[in-house]
C-alpha positions as CSV (number, residue, x, y, z in Angstrom):
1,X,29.2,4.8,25.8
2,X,27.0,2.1,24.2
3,X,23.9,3.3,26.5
4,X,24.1,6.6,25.4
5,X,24.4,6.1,21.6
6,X,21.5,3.7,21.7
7,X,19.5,6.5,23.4
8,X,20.7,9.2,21.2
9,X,20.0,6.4,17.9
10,X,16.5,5.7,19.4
11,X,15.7,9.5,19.7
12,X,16.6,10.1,16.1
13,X,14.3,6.8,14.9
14,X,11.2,8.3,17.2
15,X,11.7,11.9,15.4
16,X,11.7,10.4,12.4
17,X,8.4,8.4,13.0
18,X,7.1,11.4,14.6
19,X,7.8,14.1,11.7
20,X,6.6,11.7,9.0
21,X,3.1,11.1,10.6
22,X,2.7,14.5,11.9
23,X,4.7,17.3,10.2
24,X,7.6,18.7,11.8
25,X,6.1,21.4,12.7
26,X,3.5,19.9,14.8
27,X,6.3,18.0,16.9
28,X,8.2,19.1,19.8
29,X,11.2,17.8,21.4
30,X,8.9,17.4,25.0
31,X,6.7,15.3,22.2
32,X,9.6,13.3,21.0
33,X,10.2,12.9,24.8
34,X,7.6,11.7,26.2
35,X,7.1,9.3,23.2
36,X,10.3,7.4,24.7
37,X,8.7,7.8,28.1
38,X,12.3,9.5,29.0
39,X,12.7,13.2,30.1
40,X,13.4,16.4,28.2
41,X,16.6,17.0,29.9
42,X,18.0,13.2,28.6
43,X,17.0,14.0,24.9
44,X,18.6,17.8,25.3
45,X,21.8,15.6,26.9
46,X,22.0,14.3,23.5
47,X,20.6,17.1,21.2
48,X,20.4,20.7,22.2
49,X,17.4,21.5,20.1
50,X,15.0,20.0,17.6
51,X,17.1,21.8,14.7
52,X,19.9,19.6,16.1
53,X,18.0,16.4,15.2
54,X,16.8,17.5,12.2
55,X,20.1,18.2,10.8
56,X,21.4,14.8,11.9
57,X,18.2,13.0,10.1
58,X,19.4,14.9,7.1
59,X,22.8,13.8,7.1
60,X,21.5,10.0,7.1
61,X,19.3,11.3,4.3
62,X,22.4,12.6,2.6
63,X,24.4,9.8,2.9
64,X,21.7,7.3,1.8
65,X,21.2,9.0,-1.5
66,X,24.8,9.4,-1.8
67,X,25.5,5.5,-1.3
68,X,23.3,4.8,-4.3
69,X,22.8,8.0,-6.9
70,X,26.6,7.8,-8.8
71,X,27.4,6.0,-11.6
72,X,28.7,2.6,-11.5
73,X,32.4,1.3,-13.0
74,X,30.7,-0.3,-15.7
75,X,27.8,0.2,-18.5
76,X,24.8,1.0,-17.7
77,X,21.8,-0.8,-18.4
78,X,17.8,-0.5,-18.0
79,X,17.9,-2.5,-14.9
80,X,20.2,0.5,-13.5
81,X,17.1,2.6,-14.4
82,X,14.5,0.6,-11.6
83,X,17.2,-0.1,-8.9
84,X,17.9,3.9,-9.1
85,X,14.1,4.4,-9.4
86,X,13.3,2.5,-6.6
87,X,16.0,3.4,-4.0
88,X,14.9,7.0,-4.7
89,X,11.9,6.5,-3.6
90,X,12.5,4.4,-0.7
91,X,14.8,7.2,0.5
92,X,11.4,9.7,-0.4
93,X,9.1,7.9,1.7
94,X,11.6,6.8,4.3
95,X,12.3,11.0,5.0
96,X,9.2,12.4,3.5
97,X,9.3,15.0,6.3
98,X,12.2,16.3,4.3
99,X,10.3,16.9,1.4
100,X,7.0,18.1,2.5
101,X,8.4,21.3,4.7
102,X,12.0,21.6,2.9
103,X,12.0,25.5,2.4
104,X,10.3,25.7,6.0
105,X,13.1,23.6,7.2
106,X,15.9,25.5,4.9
107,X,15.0,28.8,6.4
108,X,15.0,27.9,10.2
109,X,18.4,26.6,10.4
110,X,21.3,28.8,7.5
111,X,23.9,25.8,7.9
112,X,21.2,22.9,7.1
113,X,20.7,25.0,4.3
114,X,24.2,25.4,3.2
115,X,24.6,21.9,3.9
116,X,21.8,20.9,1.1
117,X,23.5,23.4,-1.6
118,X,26.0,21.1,-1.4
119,X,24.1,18.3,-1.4
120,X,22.0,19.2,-4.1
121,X,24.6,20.3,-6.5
122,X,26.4,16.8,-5.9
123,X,23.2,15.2,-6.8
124,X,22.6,17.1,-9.9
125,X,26.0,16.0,-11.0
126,X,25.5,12.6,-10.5
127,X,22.3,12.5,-11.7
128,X,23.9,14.6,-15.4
129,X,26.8,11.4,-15.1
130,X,24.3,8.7,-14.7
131,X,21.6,10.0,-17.9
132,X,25.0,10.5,-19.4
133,X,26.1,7.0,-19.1
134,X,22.4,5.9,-20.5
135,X,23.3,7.8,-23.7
136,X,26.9,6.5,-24.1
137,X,25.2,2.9,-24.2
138,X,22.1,4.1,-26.4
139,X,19.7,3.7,-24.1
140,X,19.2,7.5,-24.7
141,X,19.6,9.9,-27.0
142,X,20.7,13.7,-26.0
143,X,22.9,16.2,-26.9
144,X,24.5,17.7,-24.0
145,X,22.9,20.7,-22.9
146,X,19.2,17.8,-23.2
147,X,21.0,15.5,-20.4
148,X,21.7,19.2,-17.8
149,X,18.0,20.0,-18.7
150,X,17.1,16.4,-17.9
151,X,18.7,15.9,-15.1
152,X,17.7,19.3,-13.6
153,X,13.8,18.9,-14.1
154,X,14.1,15.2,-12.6
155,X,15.6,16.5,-9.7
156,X,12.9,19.1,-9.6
157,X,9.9,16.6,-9.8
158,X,11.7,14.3,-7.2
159,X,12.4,16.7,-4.9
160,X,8.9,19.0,-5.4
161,X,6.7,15.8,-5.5
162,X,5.3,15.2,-2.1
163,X,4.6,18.9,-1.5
164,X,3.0,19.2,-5.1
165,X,0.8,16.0,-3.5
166,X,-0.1,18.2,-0.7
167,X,-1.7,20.9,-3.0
168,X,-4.2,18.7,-4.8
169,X,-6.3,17.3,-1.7
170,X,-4.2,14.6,-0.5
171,X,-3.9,15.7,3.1
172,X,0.0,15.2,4.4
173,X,-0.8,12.6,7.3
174,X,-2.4,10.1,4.5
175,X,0.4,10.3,1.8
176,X,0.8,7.1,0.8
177,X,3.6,5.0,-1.0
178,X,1.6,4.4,-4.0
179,X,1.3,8.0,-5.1
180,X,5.1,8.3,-4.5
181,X,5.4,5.4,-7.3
182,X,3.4,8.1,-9.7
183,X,6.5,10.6,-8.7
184,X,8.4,8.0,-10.7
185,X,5.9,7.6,-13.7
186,X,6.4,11.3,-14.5
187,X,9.9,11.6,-14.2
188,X,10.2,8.7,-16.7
189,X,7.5,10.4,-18.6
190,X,10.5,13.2,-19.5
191,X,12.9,11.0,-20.7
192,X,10.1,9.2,-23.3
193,X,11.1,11.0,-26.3
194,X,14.9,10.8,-26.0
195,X,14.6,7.0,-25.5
196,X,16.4,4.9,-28.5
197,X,14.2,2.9,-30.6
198,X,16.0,-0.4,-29.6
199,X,15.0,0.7,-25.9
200,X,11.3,1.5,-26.5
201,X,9.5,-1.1,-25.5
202,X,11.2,-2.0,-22.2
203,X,11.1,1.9,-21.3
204,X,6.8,1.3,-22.2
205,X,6.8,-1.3,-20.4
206,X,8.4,0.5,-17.0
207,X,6.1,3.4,-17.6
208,X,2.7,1.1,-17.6
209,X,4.2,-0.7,-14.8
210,X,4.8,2.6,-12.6
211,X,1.0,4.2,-13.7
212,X,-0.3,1.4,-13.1
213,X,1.2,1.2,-9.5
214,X,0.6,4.5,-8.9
């Protein structure tokens, strides 16, 4: 058994690689193949089709955004605000595939798509309980229905951000982390003028930081 899940694990790392640099479009499972110098019929062995892997490289995508965007038994505090920032957009660049062809990807395969409706709306929640918790300790200040609009439109930039890079000349084979980090700048850019006055200058000072890295 340990044989085979190391093969299956290694196929899943090399489409990974391959769909990031590429576009999942451009690969084929006899190209995932032969980049493990093993045959088609040992990868089908372990994945009937290519919509087979990408669903499993989703679900890791799932669960690592899961692991880290919820609320944690405590109050929040700014330095909540860059460990969330920054494991987002690990988890972007790690599975930018994901982002770049998403609809693409949504309408080849119904229950991937299903799968992400889920997924989404559980983000969304968390993401409404996490701004939430920045309001109950005044790092933020919102009414209600300004924390659901918030969260939805930062789940819109973060999710829309790689393809909107796409558009503007960046061709998809040369993203590179550091316009990701600018992803971030103008997400934070929407929460600037909710932000408390005893927060304001720490919240400046993560914007320059994430411009300037950008």
């Amino acid at each position: 058994m340990a044989p085979r899940a190391k093969t299956r694990d290694r196929i899943l790392d090399a489409s990974l690689e391959l769909f990031n640099a590429q576009g999942e479009r451009n690969v084929t499972t006899n190209h995932i193949a032969a980049h493990l110098q093993i045959s088609p019929g040992n990868l089908y062995y372990h994945f009937a089709n290519k919509q087979a892997i990408i669903a499993e490289l989703f679900r890791r995508y799932e669960a690592r955004i899961d692991d880290f965007l919820r609320p944690p038994e405590r109050a929040l505090t700014l330095g909540d605000k860059v460990v969330y920032l920054e494991a987002l957009l690990a988890a972007m660049w790690d599975f930018r595939f994901l982002h770049r062809d998403l609809e693409h990807l949504l309408e080849a395969d119904a229950q991937l798509a299903q799968s992400y409706r889920t997924f989404a709306a559980r983000c969304l929640d968390n993401a409404r309980a996490i701004y939430q918790g920045f309001v109950d300790v005044g790092i933020l200040q919102m009414e209600p229905a300004e924390v659901e609009a918030l969260a939805l439109n930062a789940w819109i930039i973060m999710t829309s951000w790689i393809r909107f890079l796409g558009t503007v000349g960046e061709p998809s084979a040369e993203l590179k982390p550091e316009l990701l980090r600018r992803g971030i700048y103008q997400l934070l850019a929407l929460e600037v003028g909710f932000v408390s006055p005893g927060a304001a200058k720490e919240v400046s000072e993560l914007l320059c930081r994430y411009l300037t890295d950008g």
